[in-house]
C-alpha positions as CSV (number, residue, x, y, z in Angstrom):
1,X,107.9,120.5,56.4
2,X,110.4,117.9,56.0
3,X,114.0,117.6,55.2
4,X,115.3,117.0,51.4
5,X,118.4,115.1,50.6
6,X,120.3,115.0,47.7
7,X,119.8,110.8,47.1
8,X,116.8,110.6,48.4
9,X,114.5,113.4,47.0
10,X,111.6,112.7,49.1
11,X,110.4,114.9,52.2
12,X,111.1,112.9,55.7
13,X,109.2,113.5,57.8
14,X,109.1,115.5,61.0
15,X,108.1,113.5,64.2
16,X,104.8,114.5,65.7
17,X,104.6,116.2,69.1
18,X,102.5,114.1,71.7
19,X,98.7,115.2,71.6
20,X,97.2,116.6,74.3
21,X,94.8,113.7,74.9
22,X,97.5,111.0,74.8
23,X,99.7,113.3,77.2
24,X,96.4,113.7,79.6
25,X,96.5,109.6,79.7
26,X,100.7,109.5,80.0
27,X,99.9,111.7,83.2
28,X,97.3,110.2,84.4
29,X,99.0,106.6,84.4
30,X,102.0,108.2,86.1
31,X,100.2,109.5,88.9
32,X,97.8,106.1,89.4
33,X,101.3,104.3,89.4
34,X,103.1,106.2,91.6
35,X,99.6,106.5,94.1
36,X,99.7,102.5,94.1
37,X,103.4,102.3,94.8
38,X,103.7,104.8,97.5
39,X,100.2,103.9,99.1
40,X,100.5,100.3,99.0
41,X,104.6,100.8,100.7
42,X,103.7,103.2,103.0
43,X,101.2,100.6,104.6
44,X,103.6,98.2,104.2
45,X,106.0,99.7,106.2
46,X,103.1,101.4,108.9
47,X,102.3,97.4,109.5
48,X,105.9,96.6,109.5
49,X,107.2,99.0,112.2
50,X,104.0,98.6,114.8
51,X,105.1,95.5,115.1
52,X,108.8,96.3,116.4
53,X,109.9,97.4,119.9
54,X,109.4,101.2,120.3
55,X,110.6,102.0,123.7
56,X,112.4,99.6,126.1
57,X,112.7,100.6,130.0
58,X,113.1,98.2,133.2
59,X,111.5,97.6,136.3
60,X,112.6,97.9,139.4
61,X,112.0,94.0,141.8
62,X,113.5,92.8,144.2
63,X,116.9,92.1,143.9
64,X,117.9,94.0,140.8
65,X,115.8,95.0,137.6
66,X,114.1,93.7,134.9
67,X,114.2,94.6,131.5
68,X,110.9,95.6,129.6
69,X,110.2,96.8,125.6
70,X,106.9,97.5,124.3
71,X,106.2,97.2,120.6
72,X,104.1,99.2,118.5
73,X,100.9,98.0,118.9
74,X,101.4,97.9,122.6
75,X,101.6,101.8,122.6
76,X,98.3,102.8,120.2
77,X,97.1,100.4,117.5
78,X,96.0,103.4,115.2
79,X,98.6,103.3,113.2
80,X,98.3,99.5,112.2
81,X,94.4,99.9,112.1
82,X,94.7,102.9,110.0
83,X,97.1,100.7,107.5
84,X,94.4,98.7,107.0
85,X,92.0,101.1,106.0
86,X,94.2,102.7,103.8
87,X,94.6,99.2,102.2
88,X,91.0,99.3,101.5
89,X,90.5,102.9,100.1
90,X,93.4,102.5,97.7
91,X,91.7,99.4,96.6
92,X,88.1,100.9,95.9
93,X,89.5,104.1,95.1
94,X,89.0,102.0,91.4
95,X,85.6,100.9,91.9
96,X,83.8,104.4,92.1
97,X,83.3,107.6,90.2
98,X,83.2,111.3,90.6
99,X,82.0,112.0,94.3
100,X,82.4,108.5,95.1
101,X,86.2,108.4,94.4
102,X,86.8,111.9,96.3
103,X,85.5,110.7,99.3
104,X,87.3,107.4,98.9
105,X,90.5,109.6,98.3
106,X,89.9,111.9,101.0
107,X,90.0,108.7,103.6
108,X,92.7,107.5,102.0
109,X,94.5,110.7,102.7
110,X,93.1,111.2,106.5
111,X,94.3,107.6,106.9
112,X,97.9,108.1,106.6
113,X,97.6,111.4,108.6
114,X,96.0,109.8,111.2
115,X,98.8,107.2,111.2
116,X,101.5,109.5,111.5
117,X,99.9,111.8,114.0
118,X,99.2,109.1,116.1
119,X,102.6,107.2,115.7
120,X,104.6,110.7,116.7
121,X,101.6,111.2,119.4
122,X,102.7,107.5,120.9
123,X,106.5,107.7,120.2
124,X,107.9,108.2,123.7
125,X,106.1,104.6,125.1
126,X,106.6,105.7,128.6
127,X,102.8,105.2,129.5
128,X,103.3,101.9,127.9
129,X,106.0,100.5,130.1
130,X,104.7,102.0,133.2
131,X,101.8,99.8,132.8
132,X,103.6,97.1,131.4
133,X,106.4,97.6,134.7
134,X,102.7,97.4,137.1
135,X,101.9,94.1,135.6
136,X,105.0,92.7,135.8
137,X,106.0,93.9,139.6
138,X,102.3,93.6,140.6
139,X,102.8,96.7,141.7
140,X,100.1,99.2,140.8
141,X,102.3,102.5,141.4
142,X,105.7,101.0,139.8
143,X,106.7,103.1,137.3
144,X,109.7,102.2,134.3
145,X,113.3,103.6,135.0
146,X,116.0,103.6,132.3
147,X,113.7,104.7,129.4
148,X,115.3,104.4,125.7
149,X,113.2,105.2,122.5
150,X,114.0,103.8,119.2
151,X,113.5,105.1,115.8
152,X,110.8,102.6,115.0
153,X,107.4,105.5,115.6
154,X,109.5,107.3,113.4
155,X,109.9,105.2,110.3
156,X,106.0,104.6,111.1
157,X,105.0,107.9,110.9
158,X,107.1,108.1,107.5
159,X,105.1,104.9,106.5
160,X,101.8,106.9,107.3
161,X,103.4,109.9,105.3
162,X,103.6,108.1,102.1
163,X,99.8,107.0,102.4
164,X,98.8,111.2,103.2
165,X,101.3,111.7,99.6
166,X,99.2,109.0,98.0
167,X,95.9,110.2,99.2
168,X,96.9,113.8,98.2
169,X,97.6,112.0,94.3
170,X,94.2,110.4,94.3
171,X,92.5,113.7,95.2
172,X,94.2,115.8,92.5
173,X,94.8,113.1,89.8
174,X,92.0,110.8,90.1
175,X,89.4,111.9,87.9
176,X,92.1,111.0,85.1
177,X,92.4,107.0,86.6
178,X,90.6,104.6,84.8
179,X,87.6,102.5,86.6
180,X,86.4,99.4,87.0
181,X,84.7,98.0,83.3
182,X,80.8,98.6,83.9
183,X,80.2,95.4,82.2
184,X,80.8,93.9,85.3
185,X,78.2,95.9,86.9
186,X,75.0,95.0,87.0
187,X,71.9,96.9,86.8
188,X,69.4,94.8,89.2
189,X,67.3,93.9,86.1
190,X,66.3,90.1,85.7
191,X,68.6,88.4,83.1
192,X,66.9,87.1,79.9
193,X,67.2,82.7,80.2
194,X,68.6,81.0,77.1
195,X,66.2,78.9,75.6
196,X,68.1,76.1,74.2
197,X,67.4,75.3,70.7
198,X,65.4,72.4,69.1
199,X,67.5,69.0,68.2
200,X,68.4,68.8,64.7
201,X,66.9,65.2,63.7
202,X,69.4,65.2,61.5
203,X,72.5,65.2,64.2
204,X,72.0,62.3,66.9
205,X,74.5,64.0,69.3
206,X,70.9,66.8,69.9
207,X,68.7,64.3,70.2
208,X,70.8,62.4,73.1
209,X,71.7,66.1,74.9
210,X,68.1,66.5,74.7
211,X,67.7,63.7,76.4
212,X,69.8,64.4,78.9
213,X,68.0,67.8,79.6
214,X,65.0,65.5,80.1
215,X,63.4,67.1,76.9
216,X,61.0,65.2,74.0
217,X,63.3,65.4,71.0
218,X,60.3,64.4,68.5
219,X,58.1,67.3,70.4
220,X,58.8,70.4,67.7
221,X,58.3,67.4,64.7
């Protein structure tokens, strides 16, 4: 029921409330926007931070020390390994269906716990620059001395977070995300060949592409 006004005598109407179909597909576009965004900058930043230095030490040599750092990747490369694969699920996380895109979910979740277990697992380094101290003295018991962590497995393991978050989204959400158009699926059935038509006589242009197909134009006359 609409509102009446004295110039205008004609009922306005009321705005409609949202439907419950169209607020299914509002939801279902949030949460497929907000899985992209946080799956896609959580690997980011999991790729980002295994490549900076997450515990720095020195050596003890003749004459002094020397300095050492090890980086991400030289205390575990599960996290950046991991990133990749979560890369990969949020990708064909679009390409299946029903069972298919659970599973794909669930290793997309797995992945970014795995990254941030494994990130928090490796965060002191001191294994790391032991060995890198043995190479480096030549010294097979030399062990690093002055050992400093940075916040770098930390901001990984937050990386690896945001890919469990998205995971977690495609698990509960997914079955509202549109997939990929079947027509560009195909069934494995042979594909019916175009039979290209007979030249007009009457248009010269089909009698010369006939030609060119190495056809007999004057073969259906």
């Amino acid at each position: 029921m609409g509102y009446v006004s004295a110039a205008n005598p004609v009922p306005l109407p009321l705005p409609r409330s949202e439907t419950p179909v169209a607020a299914a597909v509002s939801t279902g576009r949030r949460s497929l926007a907000a899985a992209l965004l946080l799956g896609a900058l959580g690997a980011a930043v999991v790729l980002l931070a295994s490549g900076r230095p997450w515990a720095e030490g020195a050596a003890v040599v003749p004459g002094g020390t020397l300095p050492l750092k090890v980086e991400g990747q030289d205390v575990t490369g599960a996290p950046a390994a991991l990133a990749i694969v979560s890369l990969a699920a949020l990708v064909a996380v679009f390409a299946v269906r029903r069972a298919g895109r659970l599973l794909v979910a669930g290793l997309l979740a797995l992945s970014g716990a795995g990254a941030a277990v494994t990130a928090l697992l490796g965060a002191a380094g001191g294994a790391a620059l032991d060995e890198k101290a043995a190479k480096t003295t030549g010294d097979a018991a030399a062990a690093a001395t002055s050992l400093t962590h940075t916040a770098w497995p930390y901001v990984t393991a937050a990386g690896g977070l945001l890919i469990l978050v998205a995971g977690l989204l495609a698990l509960w959400c997914g079955g509202k995300w549109p997939a990929m158009s079947g027509r560009y699926e195909r069934d494995g059935s042979p594909r019916a060949r175009k039979v290209p038509a007979a030249p007009d006589p009457d248009r010269p242009e089909d009698l010369w592409k006939a030609l060119d197909r190495g056809e007999d134009p004057t073969r259906d006359a």
